[in-house]
GULO-251059 format. One record per residue (C-alpha): residue number from 1; y, x, z. Coordinates in steps of 0.05 Angstrom, whole numbers, plus 32768, in hexadecimal, padded with zeros to 4 digits. Layout:
N
+-----+------+------+------+
| seq |   yy |   xx |   zz |
+-----+------+------+------+
| NUM |    Y |    X |    Z |
...
+-----+------+------+------+
This chain:
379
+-----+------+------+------+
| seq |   yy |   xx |   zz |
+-----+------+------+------+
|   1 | 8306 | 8AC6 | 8069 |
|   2 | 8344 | 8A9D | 8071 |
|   3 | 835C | 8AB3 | 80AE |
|   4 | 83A1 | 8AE5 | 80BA |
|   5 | 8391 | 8B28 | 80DD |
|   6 | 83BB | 8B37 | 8113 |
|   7 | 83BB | 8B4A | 8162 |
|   8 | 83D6 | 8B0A | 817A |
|   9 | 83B4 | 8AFE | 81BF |
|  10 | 8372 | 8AD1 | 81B3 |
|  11 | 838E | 8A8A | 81C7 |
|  12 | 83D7 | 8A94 | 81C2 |
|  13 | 83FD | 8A67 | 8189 |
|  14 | 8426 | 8A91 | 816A |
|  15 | 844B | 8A65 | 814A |
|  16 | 8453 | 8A3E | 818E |
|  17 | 8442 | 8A67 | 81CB |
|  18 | 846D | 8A3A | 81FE |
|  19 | 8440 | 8A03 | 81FC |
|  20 | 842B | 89E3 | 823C |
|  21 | 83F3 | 89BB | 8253 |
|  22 | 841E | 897F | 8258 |
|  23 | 8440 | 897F | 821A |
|  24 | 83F5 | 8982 | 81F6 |
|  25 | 83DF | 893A | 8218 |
|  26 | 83DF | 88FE | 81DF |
|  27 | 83F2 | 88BD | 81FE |
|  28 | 83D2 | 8877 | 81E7 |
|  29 | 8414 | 8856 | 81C7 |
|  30 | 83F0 | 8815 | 81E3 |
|  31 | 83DD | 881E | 821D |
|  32 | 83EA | 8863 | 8235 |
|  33 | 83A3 | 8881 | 8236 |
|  34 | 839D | 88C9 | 8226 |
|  35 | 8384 | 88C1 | 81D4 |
|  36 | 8340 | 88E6 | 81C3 |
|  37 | 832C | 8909 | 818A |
|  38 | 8310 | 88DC | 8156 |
|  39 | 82DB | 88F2 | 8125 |
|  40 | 82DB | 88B1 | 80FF |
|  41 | 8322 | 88A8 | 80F4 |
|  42 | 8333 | 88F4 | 80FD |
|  43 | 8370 | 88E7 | 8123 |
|  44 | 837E | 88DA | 8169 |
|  45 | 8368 | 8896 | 8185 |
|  46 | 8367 | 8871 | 81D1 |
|  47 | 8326 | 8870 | 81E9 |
|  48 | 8340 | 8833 | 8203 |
|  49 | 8360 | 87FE | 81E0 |
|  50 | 834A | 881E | 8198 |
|  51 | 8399 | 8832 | 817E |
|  52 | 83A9 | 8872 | 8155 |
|  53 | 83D6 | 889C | 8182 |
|  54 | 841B | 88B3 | 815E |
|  55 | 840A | 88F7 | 817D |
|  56 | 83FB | 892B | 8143 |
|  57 | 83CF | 8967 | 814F |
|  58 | 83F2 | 899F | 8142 |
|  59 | 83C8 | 89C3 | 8102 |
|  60 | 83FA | 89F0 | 80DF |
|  61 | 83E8 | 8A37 | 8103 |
|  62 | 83CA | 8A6E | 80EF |
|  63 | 837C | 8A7D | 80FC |
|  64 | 8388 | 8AC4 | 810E |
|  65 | 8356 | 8AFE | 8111 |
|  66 | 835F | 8B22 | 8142 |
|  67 | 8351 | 8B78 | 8145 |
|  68 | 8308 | 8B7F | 8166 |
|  69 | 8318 | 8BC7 | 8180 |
|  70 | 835B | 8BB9 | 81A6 |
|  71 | 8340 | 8B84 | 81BC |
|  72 | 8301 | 8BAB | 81DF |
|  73 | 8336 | 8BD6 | 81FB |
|  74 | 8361 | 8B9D | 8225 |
|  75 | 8355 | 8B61 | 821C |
|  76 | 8392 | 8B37 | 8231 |
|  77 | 839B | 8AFE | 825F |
|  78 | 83CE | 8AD8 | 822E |
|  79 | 839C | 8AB4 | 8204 |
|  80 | 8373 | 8A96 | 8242 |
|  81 | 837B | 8A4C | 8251 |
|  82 | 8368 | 8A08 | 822D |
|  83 | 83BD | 89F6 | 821D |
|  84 | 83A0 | 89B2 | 824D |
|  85 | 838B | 89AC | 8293 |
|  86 | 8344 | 89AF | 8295 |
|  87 | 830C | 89AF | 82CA |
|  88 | 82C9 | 89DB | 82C4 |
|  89 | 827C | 89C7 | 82DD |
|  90 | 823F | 89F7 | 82D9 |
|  91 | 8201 | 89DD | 82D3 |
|  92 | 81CF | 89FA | 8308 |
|  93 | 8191 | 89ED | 82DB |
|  94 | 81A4 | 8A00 | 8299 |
|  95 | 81E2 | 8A2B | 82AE |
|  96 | 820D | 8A11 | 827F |
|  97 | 824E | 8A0A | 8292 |
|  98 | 827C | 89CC | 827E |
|  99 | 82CA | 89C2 | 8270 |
| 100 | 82E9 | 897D | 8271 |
| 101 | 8328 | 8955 | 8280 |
| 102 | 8333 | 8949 | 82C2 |
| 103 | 832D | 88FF | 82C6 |
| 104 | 82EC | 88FD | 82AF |
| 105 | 82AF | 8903 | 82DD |
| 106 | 826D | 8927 | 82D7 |
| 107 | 8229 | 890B | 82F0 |
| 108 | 81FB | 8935 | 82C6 |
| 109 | 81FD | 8971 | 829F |
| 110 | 8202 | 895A | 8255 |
| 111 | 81E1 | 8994 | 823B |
| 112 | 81A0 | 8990 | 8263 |
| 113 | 81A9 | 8942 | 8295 |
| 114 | 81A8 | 8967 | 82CD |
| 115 | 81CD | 894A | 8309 |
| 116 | 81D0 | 8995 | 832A |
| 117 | 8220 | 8994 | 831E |
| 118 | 8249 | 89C7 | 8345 |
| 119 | 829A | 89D5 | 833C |
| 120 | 82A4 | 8A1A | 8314 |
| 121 | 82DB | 8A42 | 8327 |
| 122 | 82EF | 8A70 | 82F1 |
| 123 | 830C | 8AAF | 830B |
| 124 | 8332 | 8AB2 | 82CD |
| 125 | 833F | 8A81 | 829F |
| 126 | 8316 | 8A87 | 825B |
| 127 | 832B | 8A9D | 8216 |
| 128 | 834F | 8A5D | 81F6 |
| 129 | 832F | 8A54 | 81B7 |
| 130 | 835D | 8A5D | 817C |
| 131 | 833C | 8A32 | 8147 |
| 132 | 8304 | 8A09 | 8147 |
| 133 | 82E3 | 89D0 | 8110 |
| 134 | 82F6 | 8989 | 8126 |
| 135 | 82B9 | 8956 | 8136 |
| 136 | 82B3 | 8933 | 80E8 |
| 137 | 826D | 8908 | 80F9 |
| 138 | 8285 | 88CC | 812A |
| 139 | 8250 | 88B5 | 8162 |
| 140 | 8236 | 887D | 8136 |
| 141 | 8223 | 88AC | 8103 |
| 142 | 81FB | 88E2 | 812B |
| 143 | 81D8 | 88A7 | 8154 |
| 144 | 81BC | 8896 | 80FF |
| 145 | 81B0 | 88D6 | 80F0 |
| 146 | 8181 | 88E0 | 8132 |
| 147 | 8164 | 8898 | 8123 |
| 148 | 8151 | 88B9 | 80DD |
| 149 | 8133 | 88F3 | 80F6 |
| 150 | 810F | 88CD | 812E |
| 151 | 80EB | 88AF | 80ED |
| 152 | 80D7 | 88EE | 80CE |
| 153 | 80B5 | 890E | 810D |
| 154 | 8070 | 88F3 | 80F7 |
| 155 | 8047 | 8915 | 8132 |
| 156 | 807A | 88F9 | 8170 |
| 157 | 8057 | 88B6 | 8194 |
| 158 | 8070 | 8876 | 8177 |
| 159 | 809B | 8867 | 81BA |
| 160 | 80C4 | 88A3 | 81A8 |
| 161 | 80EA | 887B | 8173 |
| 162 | 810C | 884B | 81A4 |
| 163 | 812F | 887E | 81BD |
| 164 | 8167 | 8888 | 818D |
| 165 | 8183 | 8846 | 81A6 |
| 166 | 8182 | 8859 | 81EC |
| 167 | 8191 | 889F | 81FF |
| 168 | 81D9 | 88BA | 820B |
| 169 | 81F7 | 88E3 | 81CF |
| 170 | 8226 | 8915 | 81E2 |
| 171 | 8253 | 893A | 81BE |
| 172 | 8267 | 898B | 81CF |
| 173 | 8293 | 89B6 | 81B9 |
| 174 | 826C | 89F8 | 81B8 |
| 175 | 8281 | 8A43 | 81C1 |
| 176 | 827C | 8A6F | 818A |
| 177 | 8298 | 8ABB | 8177 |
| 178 | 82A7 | 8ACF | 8133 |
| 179 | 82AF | 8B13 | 811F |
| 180 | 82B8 | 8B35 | 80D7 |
| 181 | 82B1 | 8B81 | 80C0 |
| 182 | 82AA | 8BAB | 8081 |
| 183 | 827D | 8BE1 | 8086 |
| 184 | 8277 | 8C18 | 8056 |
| 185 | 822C | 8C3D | 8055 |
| 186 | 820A | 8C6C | 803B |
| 187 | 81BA | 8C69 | 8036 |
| 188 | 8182 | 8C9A | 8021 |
| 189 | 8141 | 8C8E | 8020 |
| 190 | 80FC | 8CA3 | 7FF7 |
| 191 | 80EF | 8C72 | 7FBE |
| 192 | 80AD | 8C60 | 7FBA |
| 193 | 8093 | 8C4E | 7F70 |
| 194 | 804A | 8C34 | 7F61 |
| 195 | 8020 | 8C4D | 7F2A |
| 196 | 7FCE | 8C3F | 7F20 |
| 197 | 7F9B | 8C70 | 7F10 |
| 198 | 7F56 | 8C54 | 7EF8 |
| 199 | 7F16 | 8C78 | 7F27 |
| 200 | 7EC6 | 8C66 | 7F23 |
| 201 | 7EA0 | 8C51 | 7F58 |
| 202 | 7E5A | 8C2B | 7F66 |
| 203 | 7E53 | 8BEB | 7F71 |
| 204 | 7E1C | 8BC5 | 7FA7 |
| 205 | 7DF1 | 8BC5 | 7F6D |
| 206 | 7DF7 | 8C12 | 7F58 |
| 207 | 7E1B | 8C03 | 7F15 |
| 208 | 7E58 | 8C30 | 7F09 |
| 209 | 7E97 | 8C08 | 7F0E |
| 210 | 7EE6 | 8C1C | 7F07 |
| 211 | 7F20 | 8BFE | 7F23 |
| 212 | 7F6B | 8C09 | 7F31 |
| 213 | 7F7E | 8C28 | 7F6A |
| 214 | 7FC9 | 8C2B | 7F79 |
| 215 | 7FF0 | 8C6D | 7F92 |
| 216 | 8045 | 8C72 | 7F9E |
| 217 | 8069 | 8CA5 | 7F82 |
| 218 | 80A2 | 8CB6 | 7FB4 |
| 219 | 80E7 | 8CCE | 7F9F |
| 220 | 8124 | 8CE0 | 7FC3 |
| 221 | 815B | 8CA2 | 7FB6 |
| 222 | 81A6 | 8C94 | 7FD7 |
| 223 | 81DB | 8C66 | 7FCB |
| 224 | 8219 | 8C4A | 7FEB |
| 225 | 8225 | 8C03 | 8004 |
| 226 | 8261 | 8BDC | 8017 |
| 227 | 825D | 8B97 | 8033 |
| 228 | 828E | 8B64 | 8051 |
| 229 | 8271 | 8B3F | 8094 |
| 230 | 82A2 | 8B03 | 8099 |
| 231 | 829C | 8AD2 | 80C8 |
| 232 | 8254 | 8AE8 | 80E8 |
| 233 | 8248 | 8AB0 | 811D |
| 234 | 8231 | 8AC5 | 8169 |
| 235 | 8224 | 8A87 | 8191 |
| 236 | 8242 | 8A8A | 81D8 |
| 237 | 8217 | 8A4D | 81ED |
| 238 | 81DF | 8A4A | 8228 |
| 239 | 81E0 | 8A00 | 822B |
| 240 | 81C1 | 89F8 | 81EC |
| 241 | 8181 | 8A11 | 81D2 |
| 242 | 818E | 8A4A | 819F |
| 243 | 8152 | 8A39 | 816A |
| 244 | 8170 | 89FC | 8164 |
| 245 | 81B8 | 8A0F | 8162 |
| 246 | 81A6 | 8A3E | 812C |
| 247 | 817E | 8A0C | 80FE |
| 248 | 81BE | 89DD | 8103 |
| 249 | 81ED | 8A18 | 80ED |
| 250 | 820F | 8A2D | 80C8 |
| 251 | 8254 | 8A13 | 80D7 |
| 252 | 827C | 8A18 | 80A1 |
| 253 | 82B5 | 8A4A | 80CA |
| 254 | 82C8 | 8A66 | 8088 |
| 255 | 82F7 | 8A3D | 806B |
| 256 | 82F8 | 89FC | 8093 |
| 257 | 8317 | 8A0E | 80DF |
| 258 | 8351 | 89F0 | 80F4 |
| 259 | 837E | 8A16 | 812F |
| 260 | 8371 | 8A03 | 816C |
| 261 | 8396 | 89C5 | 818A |
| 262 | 8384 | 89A4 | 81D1 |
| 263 | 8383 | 8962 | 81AE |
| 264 | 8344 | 8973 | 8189 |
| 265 | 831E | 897B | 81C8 |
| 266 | 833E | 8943 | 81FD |
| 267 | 8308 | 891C | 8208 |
| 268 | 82D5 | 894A | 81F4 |
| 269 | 82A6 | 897E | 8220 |
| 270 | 82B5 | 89BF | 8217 |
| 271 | 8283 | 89F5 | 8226 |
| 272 | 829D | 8A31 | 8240 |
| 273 | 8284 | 8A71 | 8223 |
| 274 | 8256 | 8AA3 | 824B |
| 275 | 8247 | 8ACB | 8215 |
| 276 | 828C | 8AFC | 821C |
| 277 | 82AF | 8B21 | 81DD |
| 278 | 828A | 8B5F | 81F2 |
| 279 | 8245 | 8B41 | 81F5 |
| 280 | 8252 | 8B1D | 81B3 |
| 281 | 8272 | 8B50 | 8194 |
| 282 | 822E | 8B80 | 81A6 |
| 283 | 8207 | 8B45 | 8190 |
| 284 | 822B | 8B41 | 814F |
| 285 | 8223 | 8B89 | 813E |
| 286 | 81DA | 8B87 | 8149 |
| 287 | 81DB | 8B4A | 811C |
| 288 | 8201 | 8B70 | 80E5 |
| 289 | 81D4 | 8BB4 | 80EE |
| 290 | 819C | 8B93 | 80D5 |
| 291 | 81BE | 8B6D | 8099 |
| 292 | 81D9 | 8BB2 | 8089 |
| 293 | 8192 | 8BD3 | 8086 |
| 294 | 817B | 8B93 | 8065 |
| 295 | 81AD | 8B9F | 8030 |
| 296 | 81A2 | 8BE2 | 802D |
| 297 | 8156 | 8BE2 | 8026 |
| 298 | 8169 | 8BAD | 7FE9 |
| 299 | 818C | 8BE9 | 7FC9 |
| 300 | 814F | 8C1F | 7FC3 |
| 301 | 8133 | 8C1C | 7F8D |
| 302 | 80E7 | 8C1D | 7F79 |
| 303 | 80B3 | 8BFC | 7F8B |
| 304 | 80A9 | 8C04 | 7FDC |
| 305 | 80D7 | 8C3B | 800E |
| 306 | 80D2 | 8C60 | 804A |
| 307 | 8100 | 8C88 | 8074 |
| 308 | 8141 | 8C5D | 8068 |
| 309 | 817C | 8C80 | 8090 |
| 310 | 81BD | 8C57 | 8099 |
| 311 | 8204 | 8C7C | 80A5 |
| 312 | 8232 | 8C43 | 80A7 |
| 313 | 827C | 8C48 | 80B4 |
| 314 | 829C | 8C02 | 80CB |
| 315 | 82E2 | 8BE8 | 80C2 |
| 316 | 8311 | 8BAD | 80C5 |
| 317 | 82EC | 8B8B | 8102 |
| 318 | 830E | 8B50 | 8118 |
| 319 | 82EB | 8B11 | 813F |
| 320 | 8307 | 8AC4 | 8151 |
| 321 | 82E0 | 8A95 | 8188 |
| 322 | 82E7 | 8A54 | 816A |
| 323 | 82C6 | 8A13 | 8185 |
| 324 | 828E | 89E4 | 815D |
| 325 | 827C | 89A3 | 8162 |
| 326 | 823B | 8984 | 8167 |
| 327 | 8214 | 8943 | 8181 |
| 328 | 81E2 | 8951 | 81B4 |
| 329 | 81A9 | 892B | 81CF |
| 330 | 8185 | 893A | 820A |
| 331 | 8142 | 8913 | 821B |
| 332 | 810A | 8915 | 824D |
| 333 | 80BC | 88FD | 822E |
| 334 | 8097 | 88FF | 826A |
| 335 | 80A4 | 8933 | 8293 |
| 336 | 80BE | 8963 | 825B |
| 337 | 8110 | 8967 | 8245 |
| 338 | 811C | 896F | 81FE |
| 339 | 8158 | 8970 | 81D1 |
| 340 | 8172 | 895E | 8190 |
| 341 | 81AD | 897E | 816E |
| 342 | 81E3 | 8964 | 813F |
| 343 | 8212 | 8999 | 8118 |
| 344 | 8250 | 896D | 8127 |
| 345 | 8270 | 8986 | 80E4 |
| 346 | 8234 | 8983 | 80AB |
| 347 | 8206 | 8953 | 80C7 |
| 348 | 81CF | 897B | 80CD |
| 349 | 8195 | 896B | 8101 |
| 350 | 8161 | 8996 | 8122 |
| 351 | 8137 | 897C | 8160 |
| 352 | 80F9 | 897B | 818F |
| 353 | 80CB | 894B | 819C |
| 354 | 8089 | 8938 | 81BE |
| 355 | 8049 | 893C | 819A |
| 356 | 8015 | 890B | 8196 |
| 357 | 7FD7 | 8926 | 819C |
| 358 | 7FB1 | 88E9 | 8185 |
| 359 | 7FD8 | 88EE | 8144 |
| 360 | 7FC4 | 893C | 8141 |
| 361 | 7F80 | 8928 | 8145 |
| 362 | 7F7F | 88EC | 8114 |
| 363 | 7FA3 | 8918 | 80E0 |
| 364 | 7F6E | 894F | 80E2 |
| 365 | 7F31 | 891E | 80E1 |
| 366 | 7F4E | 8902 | 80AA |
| 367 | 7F5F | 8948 | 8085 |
| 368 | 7F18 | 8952 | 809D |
| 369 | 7EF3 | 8913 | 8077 |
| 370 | 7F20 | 892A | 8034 |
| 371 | 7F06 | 8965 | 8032 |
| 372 | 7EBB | 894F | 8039 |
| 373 | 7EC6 | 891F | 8006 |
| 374 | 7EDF | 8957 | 7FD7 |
| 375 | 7EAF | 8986 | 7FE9 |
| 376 | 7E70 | 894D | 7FD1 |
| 377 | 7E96 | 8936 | 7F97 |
| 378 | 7E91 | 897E | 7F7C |
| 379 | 7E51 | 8989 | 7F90 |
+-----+------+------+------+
């Protein structure tokens, strides 16, 4: 864990709490343009004219953890806002809801290519996110990467390939809590150890046989466990499919967020969280109540177990909601919508695809005639 610990309002700079949305805009030295966000250079760059803005995103804060419990109690209105002006869109098929610059216009949802736009009006503005991981993989790159895996899907008809030239790529910052905790348990359980005993019995044929028959010897065992969750990741997301988002992960939140700066996102889509702290923080516990018993059920010793009891006593809880990047392609085969995801940061790829079902078949037949041919070769 490499964040501070403190009860600084989620969202709020410390070191710079005056800032205004104005003062965070990054002018094109050239020719004006607001600069974007570039994941190939990793500076700020007109999407223009191509030159490097002078601007400098402003990296020297502190990732701050902020108290779990306090913040349960109130949550404060001086960490909402995006430090830029901003405009929101939900989606009315996939609900997702979108956050962009102003300037920019939506025609379809980019997390599902639905057209069914409609203005969001917040009735507060959102938690700002205090750190987040800057997009590393440029558009270039993610378009090879899904070329590559396009390749490797051997059962998707051969007209799937063609698309990796020609479908829109887009790239999302997504919504993600963090939240950390020790806990300190104590477990009991019975211990269950095998031992064999040898016993006679008659076989179809009448002839006395023996075998070993397995029994468990059950003894009373307890222990004490204490664990450090750091950084356990609930996903805040609707707008993308959660067994994909969760064979792309993990995002390496450890030790590689940056605080948050509006220059990392100008340019960028932003989705807006509906997954609030208290829903994610109930989600996370869930998540860490059954690593706990995991780990606890690790500790009995023995063979086997039964009756595990948990009393757990939990300390130091402290979340973040950070932002992640990651390329996202959304595709219709047919009459069917699929997607393929990118993990902006590590590269890696998960996705669906069509199947063909005339490759299905020719793969069995052909499993089919090998093992025939196997079969009379032995015979």
């Amino acid at each position: 864990m490499s964040a501070q610990t403190g009860t600084t309002p989620p969202g709020q700079n410390p070191a710079d709490p005056g800032v205004t949305a104005e003062e965070k805009k990054y002018h094109c030295p050239a020719c004006g343009a607001e600069a974007h966000w570039s994941p190939k250079k990793q500076a700020l760059v007109c999407p223009f004219c191509g030159v490097e803005s002078p601007g400098k995103i402003d990296a020297s804060g502190d990732i701050v953890e902020h108290d779990l419990v306090a913040a349960l109690r109130e949550i404060p209105d001086s960490g909402r806002g995006w430090q830029a002006d901003k405009v929101s869109v939900k989606c009315q098929s996939c609900q997702a809801i979108s956050v962009f610059d102003p300037a920019r216009q939506a025609q379809r949802c980019q997390f599902c290519g639905s057209a069914q736009l409609v203005p969001y009006a917040q009735t507060k503005d959102v938690f700002r996110p205090e750190s987040l991981l800057p997009f590393k993989l440029a558009e270039t790159q993610a378009r090879d990467l899904i070329r590559a895996w396009y390749g490797k899907v051997w059962f998707a008809p051969n007209a799937l390939k063609s698309r990796a030239l020609t479908d829109t790529v887009n790239g999302l910052y997504l919504p993600y809590w963090t939240f950390d905790a020790h806990v300190d348990a104590d477990w009991r359980a019975d211990a269950g150890y095998y031992y064999y005993t040898t016993e006679s019995y008659q076989d179809s044929n009448g002839r006395t046989q023996t075998r070993q028959v397995q029994h468990v010897r059950w003894e009373p065992a307890a222990g004490n466990l204490q664990h450090f969750f750091d950084d356990a990741l609930v996903c805040a997301s609707v707008g993308v499919k959660s067994n994909l988002l969760r064979a792309v992960e993990p995002f390496p939140t450890t030790d590689q967020l940056v605080p948050y700066d509006a220059g990392y996102v100008t340019g960028w889509t932003v989705e807006r969280y509906q997954i609030d702290l208290v829903g994610a923080a109930k989600n996370s516990r869930a998540q860490m109540e059954s690593q706990l018993r995991a780990l606890c059920a690790a500790a009995v010793p023995g063979d086997t177990q039964r009756n595990l009891q948990i009393e757990a006593r939990w300390t130091g809880q402290t979340f973040k909601h950070i932002l992640t990047p990651v390329w996202l392609l959304n595709y219709h085969y047919g009459a069917t919508s699929y997607q393929v995801i990118i993990n902006g940061y590590t590269g890696k790829i998960a996705g669906e695809y069509p199947k063909s079902w005339i490759k299905i078949a020719l793969t069995v037949i052909a499993l089919l005639i090998v093992v025939i041919v196997v079969m009379s070769v032995r015979r």
